[in-house]
N, C-alpha and C positions, 0 to 999 in steps of 0.2 A: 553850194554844189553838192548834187546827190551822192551817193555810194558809188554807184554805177558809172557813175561820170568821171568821181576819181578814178577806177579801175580801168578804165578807158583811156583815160588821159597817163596813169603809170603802165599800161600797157604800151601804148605809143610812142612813150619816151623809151622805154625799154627797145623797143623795136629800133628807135632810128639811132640810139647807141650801138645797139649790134651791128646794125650795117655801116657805124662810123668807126668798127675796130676797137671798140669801147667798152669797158664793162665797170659794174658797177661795184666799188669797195663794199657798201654797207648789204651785199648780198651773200660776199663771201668772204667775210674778214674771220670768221672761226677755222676756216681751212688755211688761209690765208699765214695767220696770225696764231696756231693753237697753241694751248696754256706749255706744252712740250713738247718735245720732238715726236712726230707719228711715222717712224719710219716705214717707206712701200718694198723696203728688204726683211723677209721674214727671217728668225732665227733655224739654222739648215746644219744636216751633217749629209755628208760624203763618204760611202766608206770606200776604205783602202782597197779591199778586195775587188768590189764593183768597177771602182776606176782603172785598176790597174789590169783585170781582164781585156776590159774595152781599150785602154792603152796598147795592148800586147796587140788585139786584133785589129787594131789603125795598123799597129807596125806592120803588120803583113800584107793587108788592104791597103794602105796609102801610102805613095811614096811622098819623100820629102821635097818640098816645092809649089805644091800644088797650093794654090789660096796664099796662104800668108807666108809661104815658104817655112812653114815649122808643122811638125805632126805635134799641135796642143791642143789638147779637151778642155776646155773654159768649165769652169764651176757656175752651173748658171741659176741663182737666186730665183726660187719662182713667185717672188712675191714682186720680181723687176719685168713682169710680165713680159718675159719671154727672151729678153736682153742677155747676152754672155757675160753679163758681171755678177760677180758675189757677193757686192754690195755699190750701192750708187757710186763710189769712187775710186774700187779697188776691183781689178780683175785678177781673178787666179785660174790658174790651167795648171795642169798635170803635162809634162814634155815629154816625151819618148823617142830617144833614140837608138836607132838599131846599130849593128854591130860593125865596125869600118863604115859608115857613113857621117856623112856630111851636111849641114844645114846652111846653105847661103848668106853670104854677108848682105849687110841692110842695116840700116837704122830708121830710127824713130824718134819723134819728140817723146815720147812717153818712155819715161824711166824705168828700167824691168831692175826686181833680184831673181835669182836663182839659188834655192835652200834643195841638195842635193839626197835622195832619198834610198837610190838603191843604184849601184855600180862603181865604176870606176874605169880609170883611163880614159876618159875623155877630155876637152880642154875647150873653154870659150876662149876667142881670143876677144879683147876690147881695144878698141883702136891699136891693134896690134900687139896687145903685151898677150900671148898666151898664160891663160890661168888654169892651170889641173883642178878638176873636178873630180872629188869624191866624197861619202856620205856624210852628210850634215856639217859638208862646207859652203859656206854663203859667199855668191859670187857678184859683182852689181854692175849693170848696165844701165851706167846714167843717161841723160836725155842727151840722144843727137849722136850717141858713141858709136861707131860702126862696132860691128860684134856678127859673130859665125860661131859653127860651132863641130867640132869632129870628136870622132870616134876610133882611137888606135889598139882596142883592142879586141876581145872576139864575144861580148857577152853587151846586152843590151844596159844603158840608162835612161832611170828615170829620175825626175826632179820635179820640184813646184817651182812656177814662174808667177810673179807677183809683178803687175803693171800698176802705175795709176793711170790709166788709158781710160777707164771711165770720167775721170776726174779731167782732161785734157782736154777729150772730143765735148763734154760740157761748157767749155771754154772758147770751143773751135780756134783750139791752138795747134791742133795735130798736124804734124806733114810724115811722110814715110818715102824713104831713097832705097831703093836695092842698089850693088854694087854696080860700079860699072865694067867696063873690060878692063881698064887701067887698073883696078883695086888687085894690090898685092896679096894673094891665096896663102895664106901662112901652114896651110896643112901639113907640110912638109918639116914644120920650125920647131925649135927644141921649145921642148914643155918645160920651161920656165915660167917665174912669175918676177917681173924686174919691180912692180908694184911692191910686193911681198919683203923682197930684199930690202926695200927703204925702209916699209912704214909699219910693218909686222913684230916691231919691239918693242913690249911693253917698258914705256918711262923712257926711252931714245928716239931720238928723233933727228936723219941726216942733216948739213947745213946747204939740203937741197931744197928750192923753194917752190912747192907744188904749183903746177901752170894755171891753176883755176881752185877759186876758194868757193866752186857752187857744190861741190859733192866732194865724197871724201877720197885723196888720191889712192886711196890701196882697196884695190879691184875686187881682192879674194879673203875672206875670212876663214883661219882653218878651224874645221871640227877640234883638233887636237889643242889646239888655245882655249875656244869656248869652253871644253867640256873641263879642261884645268879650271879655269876662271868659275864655272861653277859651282866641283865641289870646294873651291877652297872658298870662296863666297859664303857659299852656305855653312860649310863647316865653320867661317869667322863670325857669320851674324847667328846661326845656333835659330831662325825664327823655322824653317822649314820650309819657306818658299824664298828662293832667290829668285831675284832679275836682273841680267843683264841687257844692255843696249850696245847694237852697232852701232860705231860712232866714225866720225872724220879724228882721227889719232893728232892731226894737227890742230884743227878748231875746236874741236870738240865737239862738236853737232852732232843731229843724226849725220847717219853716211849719206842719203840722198834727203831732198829737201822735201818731197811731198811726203814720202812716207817712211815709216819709222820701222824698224824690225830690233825685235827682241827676243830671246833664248830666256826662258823660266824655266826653275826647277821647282815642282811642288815634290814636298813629301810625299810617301804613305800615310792615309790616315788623319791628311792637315785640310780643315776642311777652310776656305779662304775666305775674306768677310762678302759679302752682298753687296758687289757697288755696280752703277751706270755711267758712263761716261758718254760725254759728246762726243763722237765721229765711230765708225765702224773699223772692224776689225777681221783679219782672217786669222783664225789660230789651227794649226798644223801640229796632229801628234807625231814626237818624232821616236817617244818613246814614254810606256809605262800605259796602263790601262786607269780608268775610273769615270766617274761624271760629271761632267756641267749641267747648271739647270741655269735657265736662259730661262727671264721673264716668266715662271715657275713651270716652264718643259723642259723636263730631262733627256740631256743628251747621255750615254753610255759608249764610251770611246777606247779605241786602240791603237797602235803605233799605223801610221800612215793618212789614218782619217783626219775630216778636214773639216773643221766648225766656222760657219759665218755668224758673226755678233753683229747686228746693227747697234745703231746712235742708242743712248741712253734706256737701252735694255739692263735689266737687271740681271746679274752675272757671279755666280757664284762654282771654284771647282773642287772636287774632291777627289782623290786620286784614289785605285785601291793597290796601287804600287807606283812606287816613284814615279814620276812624271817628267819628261823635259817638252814644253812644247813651245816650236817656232811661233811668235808672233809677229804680224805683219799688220798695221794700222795707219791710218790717214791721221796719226795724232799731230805731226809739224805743220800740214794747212793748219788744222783747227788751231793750232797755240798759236801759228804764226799772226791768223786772223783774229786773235785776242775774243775766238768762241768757246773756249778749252773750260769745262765744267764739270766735276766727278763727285757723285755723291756715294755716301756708303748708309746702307738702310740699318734702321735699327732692325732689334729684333722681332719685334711683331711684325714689322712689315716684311720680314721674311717669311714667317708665320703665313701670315695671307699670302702671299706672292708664289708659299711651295701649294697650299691650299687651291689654286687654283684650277 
């Protein structure tokens, strides 16, 4: 059989796979199958200022209700062509709420936190347990929890809301219920946190037995813990970058199951080693200035901006004053599905990798 004939007869066959819904592995096993992860979420920062303008001007333009019953600006990755996620499996938004209002009860299968950025006196309630909200207290709305949210006093807040809603709707596991009339309006309900009272003591634990060992039962994490736990962390291990993790106080897990959140404290001055890790990441300054460089592009950051890391990008930060910044990552799928891999680059490969 000629050339011609061959290319006639694998044209042919190409054809009547195509119209049988069929395609061919040995044409795209390099995209298919590449040597690493090629993530389509490029390395992104957000600044504070930008966001928080356009947040201020939703508040006065938009009321709350309209679309998804929340005034949020999604951080939208433009390497996810055109998608409101910040990376393939983590959505972030900036929330803004104005002054004595109200945000409607609902839920979702897709897990939300709340890492609180500028205000005070307001209060989520999660199936009912009102939580106070104030800065850089982390608040969690696990999957399915009804949850609202108000405002009792006269100055606006803002917060970052962290979904795995990317990761869900890939799944098409997502369902969403607004309240109905029957759903009790707790507006009115003392701003306590019954969560808090239980499970808020470090090394105590009530001989009450959480209803559900899928998420961790204490609602609200205060700033005034984390930021203890910090410097005495760091003051004990003396390395210049601490981490801590939100956990379940009872299991010990993360606090939700898809995604992980963490509070780091870097030094002044500490520059951290060059590693990649498998699954993406959103890191939130919540205070201190200095740089990241992502895959050898330099981000240069201040308290409120907001950096997306995809999958196994190379990741290095340097602070030029202390640093605490909120991390939020898809790290419990990836360990859970036994894909969890992190490398740290020698030095020459940082060499090349700032070179670029």
């Amino acid at each position: 059989m000629n050339l011609n004939a061959r290319q006639a007869d694998l044209a042919e066959l190409y054809s009547a796979m195509g119209q049988a819904n069929i395609q061919a592995l040995w044409t795209q096993a390099a995209d298919l199958m590449p040597a690493q992860p090629v993530p389509r979420a490029v390395p992104w920062l957000w600044r504070w200022d930008t966001v928080l303008a356009l947040a201020a001007a939703a508040g006065r333009e938009v009321p709350v209700g309209r679309g998804g019953e929340r005034r949020a600006l999604a951080l939208a990755n433009p390497g996810l062509g055109g998608l409101p996620f910040a990376t393939p499996t983590l959505w972030g938004a900036m929330q803004y709420l104005n002054a004595r209002e109200s945000a409607p009860a609902h839920r979702h299968t897709a897990a939300a936190i709340r890492f609180v950025l500028q205000g005070r006196g307001v209060w989520t309630t999660v199936n009912g347990e009102p939580c106070p909200m104030s800065r850089g207290d982390l608040v969690l709305t696990p999957s399915l929890a009804w949850h609202e949210h108000h405002s009792g006093t006269d100055e606006p807040m803002v917060w970052f809301d962290g979904l795995d809603l990317p990761l869900v709707n890939g799944l098409d596991a997502g369902f969403f219920e607004p309240a109905g009339e029957d759903y009790l309006d707790t507006a009115g309900g003392p701003v306590t946190s019954r969560s808090a009272s239980l499970y808020a003591h470090p090394g105590l634990l009530p001989a009450v037995t959480p209803a559900t060992d899928r998420h961790s039962p204490l609602m609200v994490y205060r700033w005034e813990h984390t930021e203890r736990a910090l410097t005495e962390v760091a003051a004990a291990t003396g390395s210049g970058d601490a981490e801590l993790r939100f956990v379940d106080p009872v299991h010990g897990g993360d606090a939700l199951p898809t995604m992980r959140c963490a509070m780091r404290q870097i030094e002044a001055g500490c520059r951290t080693p060059t590693t990649r890790t498998v699954g993406s990441s959103i890191i939130l300054v919540f205070s201190g200035r200095g740089q990241t460089v992502i895959d050898g592009q330099p981000f240069r950051w201040g308290p409120g901006d907001t950096l997306a890391v995809p999958s196994w990008c190379a990741v290095d930060h340097e602070p030029a004053q202390t640093a605490r910044l909120f991390v939020l990552s898809d790290a419990p799928v990836i360990e859970g599905l036994r894909l969890d891999r992190t490398e740290v680059l020698a030095q020459q490969q940082k060499v090349r990798a700032a070179a670029k």
